[in-house]
C-alpha positions as CSV (number, residue, x, y, z in Angstrom):
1,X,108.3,89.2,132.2
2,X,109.4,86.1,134.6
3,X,105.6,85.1,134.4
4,X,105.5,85.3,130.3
5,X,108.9,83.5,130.0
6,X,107.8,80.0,129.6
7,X,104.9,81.2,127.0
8,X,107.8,82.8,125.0
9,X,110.3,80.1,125.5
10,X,107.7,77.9,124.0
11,X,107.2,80.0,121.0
12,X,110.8,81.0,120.3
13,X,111.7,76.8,120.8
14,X,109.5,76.2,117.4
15,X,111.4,79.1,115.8
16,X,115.2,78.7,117.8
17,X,114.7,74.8,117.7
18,X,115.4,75.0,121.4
19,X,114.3,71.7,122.1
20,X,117.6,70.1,120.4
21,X,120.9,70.6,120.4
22,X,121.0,70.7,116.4
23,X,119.2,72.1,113.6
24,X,118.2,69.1,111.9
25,X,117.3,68.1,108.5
26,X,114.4,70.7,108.8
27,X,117.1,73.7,108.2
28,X,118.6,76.3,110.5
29,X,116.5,77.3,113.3
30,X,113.9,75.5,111.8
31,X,112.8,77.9,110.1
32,X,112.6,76.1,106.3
33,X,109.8,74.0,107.8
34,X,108.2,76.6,109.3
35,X,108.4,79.1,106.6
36,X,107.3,76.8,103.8
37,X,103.5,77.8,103.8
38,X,104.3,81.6,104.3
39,X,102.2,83.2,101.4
40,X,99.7,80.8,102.0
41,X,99.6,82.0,105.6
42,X,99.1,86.2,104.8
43,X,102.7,86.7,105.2
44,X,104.7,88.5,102.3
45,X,107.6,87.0,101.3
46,X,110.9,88.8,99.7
47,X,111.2,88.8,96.1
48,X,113.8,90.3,93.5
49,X,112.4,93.7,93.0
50,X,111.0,94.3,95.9
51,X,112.5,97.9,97.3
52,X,114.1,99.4,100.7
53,X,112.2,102.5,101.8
54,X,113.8,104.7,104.2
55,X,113.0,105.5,106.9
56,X,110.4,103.1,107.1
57,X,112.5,99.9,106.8
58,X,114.5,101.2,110.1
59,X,111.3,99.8,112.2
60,X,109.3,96.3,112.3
61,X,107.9,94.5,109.3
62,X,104.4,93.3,111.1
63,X,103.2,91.3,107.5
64,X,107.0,89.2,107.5
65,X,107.5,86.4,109.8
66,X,111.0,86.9,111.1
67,X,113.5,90.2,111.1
68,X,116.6,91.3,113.1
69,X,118.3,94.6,113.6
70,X,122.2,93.2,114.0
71,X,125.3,95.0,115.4
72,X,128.6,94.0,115.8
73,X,131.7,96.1,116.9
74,X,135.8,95.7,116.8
75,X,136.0,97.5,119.8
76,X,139.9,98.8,121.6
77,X,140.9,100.1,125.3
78,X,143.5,103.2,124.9
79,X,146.0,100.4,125.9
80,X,145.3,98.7,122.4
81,X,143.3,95.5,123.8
82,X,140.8,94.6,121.8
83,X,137.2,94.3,123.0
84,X,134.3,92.8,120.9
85,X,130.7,93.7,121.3
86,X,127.7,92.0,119.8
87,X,124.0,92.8,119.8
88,X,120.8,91.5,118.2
89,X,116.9,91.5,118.4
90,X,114.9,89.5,116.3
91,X,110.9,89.4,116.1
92,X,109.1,86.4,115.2
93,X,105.5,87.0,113.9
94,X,102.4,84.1,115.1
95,X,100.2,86.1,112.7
96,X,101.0,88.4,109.7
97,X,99.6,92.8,110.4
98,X,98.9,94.5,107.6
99,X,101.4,97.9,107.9
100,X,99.1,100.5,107.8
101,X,97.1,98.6,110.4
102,X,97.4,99.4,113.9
103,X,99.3,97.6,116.8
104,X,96.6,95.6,118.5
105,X,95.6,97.3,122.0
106,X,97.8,96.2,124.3
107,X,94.8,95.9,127.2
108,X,93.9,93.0,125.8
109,X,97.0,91.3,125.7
110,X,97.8,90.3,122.3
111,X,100.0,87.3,121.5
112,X,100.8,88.1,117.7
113,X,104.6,88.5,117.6
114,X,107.5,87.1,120.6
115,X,111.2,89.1,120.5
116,X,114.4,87.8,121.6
117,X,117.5,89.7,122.3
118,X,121.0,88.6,122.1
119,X,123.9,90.8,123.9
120,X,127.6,89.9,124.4
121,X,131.2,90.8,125.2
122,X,134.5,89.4,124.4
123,X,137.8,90.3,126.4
124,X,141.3,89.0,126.5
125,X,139.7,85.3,126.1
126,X,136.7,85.8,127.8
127,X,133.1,85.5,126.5
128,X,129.9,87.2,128.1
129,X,126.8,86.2,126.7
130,X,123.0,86.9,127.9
131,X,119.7,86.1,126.3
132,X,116.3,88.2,126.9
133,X,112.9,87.2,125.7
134,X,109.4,89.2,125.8
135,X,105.8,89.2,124.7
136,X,105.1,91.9,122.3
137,X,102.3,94.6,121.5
138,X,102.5,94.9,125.1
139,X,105.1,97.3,126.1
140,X,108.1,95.0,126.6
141,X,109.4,95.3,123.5
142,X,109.2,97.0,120.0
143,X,111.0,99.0,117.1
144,X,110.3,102.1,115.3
145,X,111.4,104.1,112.6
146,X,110.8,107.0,113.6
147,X,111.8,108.4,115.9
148,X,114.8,105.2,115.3
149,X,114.6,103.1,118.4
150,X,114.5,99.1,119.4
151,X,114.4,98.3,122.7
152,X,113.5,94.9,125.1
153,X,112.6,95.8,128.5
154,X,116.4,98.1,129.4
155,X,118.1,97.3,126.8
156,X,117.9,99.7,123.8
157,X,118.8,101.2,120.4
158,X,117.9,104.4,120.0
159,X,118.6,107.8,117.9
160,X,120.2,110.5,119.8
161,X,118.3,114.0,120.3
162,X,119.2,116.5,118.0
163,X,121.8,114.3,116.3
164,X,122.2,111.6,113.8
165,X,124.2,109.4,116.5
166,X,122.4,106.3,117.7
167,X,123.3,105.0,121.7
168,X,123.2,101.5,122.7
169,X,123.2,100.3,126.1
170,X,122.9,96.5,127.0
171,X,123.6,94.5,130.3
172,X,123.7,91.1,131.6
173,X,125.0,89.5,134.5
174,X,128.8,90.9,135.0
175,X,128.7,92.7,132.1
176,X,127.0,95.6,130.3
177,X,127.8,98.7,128.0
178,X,126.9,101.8,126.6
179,X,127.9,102.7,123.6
180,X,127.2,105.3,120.8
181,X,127.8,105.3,117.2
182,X,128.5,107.6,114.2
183,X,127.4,107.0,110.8
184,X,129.9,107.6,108.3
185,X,128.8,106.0,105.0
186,X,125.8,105.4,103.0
187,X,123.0,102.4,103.7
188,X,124.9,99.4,101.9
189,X,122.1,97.3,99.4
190,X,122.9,93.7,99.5
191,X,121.9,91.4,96.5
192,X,119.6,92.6,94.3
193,X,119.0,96.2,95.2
194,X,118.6,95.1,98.8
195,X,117.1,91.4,98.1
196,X,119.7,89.0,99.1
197,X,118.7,85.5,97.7
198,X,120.1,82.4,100.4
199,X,119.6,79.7,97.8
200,X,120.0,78.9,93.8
201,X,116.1,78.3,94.0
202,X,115.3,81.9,95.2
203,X,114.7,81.8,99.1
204,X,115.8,84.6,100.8
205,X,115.4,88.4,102.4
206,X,115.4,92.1,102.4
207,X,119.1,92.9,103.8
208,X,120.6,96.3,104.2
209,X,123.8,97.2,106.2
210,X,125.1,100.2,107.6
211,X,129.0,99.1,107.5
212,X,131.3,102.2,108.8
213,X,129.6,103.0,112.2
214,X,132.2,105.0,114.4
215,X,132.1,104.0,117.8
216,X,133.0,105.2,121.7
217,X,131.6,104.6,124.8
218,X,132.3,102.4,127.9
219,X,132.1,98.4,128.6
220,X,132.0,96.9,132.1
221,X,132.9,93.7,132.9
222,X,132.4,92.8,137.0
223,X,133.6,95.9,138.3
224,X,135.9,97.1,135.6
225,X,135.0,99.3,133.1
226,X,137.0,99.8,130.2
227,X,136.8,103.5,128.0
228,X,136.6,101.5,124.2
229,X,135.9,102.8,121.1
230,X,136.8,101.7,117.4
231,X,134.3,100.5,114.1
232,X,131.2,98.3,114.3
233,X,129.0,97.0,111.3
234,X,124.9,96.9,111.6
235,X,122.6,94.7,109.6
236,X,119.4,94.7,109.0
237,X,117.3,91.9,107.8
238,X,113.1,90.6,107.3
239,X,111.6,87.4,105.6
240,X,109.2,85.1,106.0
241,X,111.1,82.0,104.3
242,X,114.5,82.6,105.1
243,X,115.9,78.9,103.8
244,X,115.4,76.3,101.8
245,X,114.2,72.6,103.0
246,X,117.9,70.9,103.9
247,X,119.8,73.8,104.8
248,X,121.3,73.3,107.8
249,X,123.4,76.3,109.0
250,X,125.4,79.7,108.0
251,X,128.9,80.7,108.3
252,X,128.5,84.8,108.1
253,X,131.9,87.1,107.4
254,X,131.8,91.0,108.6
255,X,135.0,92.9,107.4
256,X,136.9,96.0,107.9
257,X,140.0,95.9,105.9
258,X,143.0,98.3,106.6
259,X,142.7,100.2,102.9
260,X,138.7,101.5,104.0
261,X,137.2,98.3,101.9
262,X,134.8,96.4,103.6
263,X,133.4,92.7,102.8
264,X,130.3,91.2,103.7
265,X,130.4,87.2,102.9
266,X,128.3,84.3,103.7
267,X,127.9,80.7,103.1
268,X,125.0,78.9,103.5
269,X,125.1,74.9,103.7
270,X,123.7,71.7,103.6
271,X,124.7,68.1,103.1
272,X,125.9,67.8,99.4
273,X,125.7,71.7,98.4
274,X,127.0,75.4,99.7
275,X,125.4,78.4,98.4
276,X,128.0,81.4,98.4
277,X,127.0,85.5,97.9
278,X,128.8,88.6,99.0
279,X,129.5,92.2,99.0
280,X,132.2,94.1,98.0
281,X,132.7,97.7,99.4
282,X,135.4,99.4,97.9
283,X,136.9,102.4,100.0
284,X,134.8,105.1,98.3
285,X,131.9,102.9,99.1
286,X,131.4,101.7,95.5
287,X,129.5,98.1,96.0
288,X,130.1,94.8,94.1
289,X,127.5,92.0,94.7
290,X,129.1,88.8,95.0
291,X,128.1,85.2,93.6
292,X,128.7,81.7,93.9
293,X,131.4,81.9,90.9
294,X,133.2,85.1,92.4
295,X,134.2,83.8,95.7
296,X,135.1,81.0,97.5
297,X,135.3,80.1,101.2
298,X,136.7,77.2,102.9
299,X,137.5,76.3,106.7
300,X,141.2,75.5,107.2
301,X,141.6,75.2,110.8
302,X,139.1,73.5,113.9
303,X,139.1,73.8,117.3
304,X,137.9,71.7,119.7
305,X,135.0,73.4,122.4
306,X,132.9,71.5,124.9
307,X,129.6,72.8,122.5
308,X,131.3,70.6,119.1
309,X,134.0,71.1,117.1
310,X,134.1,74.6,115.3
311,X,136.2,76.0,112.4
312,X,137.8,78.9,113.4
313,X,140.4,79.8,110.8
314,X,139.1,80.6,106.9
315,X,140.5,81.3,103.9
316,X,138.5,84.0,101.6
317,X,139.0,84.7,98.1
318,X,137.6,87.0,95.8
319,X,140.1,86.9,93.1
320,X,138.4,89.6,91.1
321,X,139.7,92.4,93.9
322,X,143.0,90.1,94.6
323,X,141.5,89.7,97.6
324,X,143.2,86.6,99.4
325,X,142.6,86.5,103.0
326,X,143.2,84.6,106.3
327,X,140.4,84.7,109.0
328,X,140.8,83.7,112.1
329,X,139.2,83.5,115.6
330,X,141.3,85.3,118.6
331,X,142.0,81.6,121.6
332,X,138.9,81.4,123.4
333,X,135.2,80.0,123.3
334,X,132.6,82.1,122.0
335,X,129.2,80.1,121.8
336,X,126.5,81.7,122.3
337,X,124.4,79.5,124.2
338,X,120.6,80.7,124.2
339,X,117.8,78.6,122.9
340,X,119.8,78.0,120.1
341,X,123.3,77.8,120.3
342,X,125.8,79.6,117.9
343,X,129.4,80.6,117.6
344,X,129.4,84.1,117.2
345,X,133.4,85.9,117.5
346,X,135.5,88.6,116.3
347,X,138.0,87.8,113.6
348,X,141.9,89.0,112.7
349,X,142.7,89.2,109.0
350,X,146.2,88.7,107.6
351,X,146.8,87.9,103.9
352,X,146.6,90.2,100.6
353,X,144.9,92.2,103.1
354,X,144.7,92.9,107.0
355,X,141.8,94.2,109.1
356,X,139.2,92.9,111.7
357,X,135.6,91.8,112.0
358,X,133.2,89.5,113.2
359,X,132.4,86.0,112.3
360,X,128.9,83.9,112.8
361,X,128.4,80.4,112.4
362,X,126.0,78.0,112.9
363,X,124.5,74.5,112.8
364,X,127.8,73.4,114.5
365,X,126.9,72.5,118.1
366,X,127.0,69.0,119.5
């Protein structure tokens, strides 16, 4: 792994514009420049009408550029202190594989597809972040459907045994957990029956969520371990053009609210335009897709971090639902500071409605 790193770093830095400190006018992660020549290239692009297919869609996409499997958790010690959990792998394609084609043989050490793995804690101000990196088709990393399981080197999602539970265990220096999580709701379709557009002009992805996970397990932080359990949201997401040319960076919204809804909202943004969408869940799981014109999101407070200067109080209205909502970041930093650098926190709601969740935003840093 050590010996593969600076290969991987090199590929990931023309995906994770690690080389700067901002995104650029090339769009987020550079991946609007990137992207641009995608069919052209033999990878297949998400269009409206495309379909999920279960359980296929649980594993890799080898004929899309980019996908990530996402989780993020709202977390509590039997003393009520909240704990926040993140983790994230995302595989970048070199080359497009045809699905029904086979995974190249590892013995001769294929270099079609890098993965990168994100893993954090947050507790009582504190912020735990680690990155992990690995060559694939050889053995380091990988996801299937089934049986469900992604994994880089130790760390690892994976379907339980003779259950529909999934454990997920994750560890980095003074820190680690291992956690496992209980569906309780159906697979949540985003956008257009599962295509979520991230532009007026069509750009965007196939994005499913699974948004009522029940979850217990432990979290150690030096040599404390804390018994936590509480809710966590998972998304899952593949393209090969993910944004538009100008686009420089997302603000992303995860929701639990205290009636059983849940809310899903993003903004993505550029110099002189924003491009708004959403989900409503209501509490019998009912889903309302949401637009530009149904929603609207604006930053009301900033705090000032070493990394740049972040907004970390929203307002969020859907007036529609009477939904009219404060969202704010708990004191603390929470960058996540990897090849490229992103704010990623949980949230406390207060407003027409209360509840907890998790907030992403990039194309902030300094």
């Amino acid at each position: 792994m050590r010996v593969l790193s600076g290969v991987i770093v090199m590929l990931f830095a023309a995906v994770a514009a690690g080389c700067s400190d901002s995104p650029g006018d090339d769009g987020f992660a550079g991946l609007a420049k990137q992207m641009g020549d995608s069919e052209e290239s033999g990878f297949l692009q998400p269009r409206p009408g495309n379909t999920l297919t279960f359980p296929e869609d649980w594993g890799s996409h080898p004929q899309h550029r980019i996908e990530w499997w996402y989780l993020t958790a709202n977390l509590e010690t039997p003393e009520g202190k909240p704990v926040g959990v993140q983790w994230t792998q995302f595989r970048q394609a070199l080359q497009p594989r045809a699905a029904e084609t086979a995974p190249p043989d590892p013995g001769a050490w294929p270099l079609e597809a890098a993965w990168m793995a994100h893993g954090a804690v947050s507790f009582e101000g504190g912020h735990w972040f680690t990155e992990k990196l690995a060559r694939g088709d050889v053995g380091h990393a990988g996801a299937t459907a089934e049986p469900f399981q992604v994994w880089l080197d130790d760390w690892r999602l994976e379907s339980v045994p003779g259950s529909a539970d999934w454990r997920l265990q994750a560890s980095g220096n003074d820190w680690s957990y291992d956690l496992r999580l209980r569906n309780t709701s159906d697979v949540v379709m985003h956008g257009n029956e599962g295509f979520s557009a991230k532009s007026a002009s069509g750009e965007g992805t196939m994005y499913f969520s699974v948004v009522d996970l029940q979850i217990e397990g432990t979290v150690t932080l030096a040599d404390e371990t804390l018994e936590v359990s509480g809710k966590g949201w998972f998304d899952r997401e593949w393209s090969s053009q993910f944004l538009k040319a100008g686009q420089q960076g997302w603000d992303w919204f995860a929701l639990h609210l205290a009636g059983g809804e849940k809310l899903m909202a993003f903004r993505l943004w550029e110099k002189d335009d924003t491009y708004l969408s959403g989900s409503w869940i209501n509490a019998n799981g009912d889903v309302e897709v949401l637009g530009n014109e149904d929603l609207t999101l604006a930053a009301i407070n900033w705090r000032e971090t070493p990394q740049g200067r972040i907004p970390v109080a929203w307002r969020l209205r859907v007036p529609a639902q009477e939904v009219d909502l404060t969202i704010s970041a708990p004191a603390g930093n929470y960058w996540n500071s990897g090849l490229y650098r992103y704010w990623e926190s949980p949230v406390s709601i207060t407003g027409s409605h209360d509840g907890v969740g998790y907030m992403e935003l990039t194309g902030y840093s300094d």
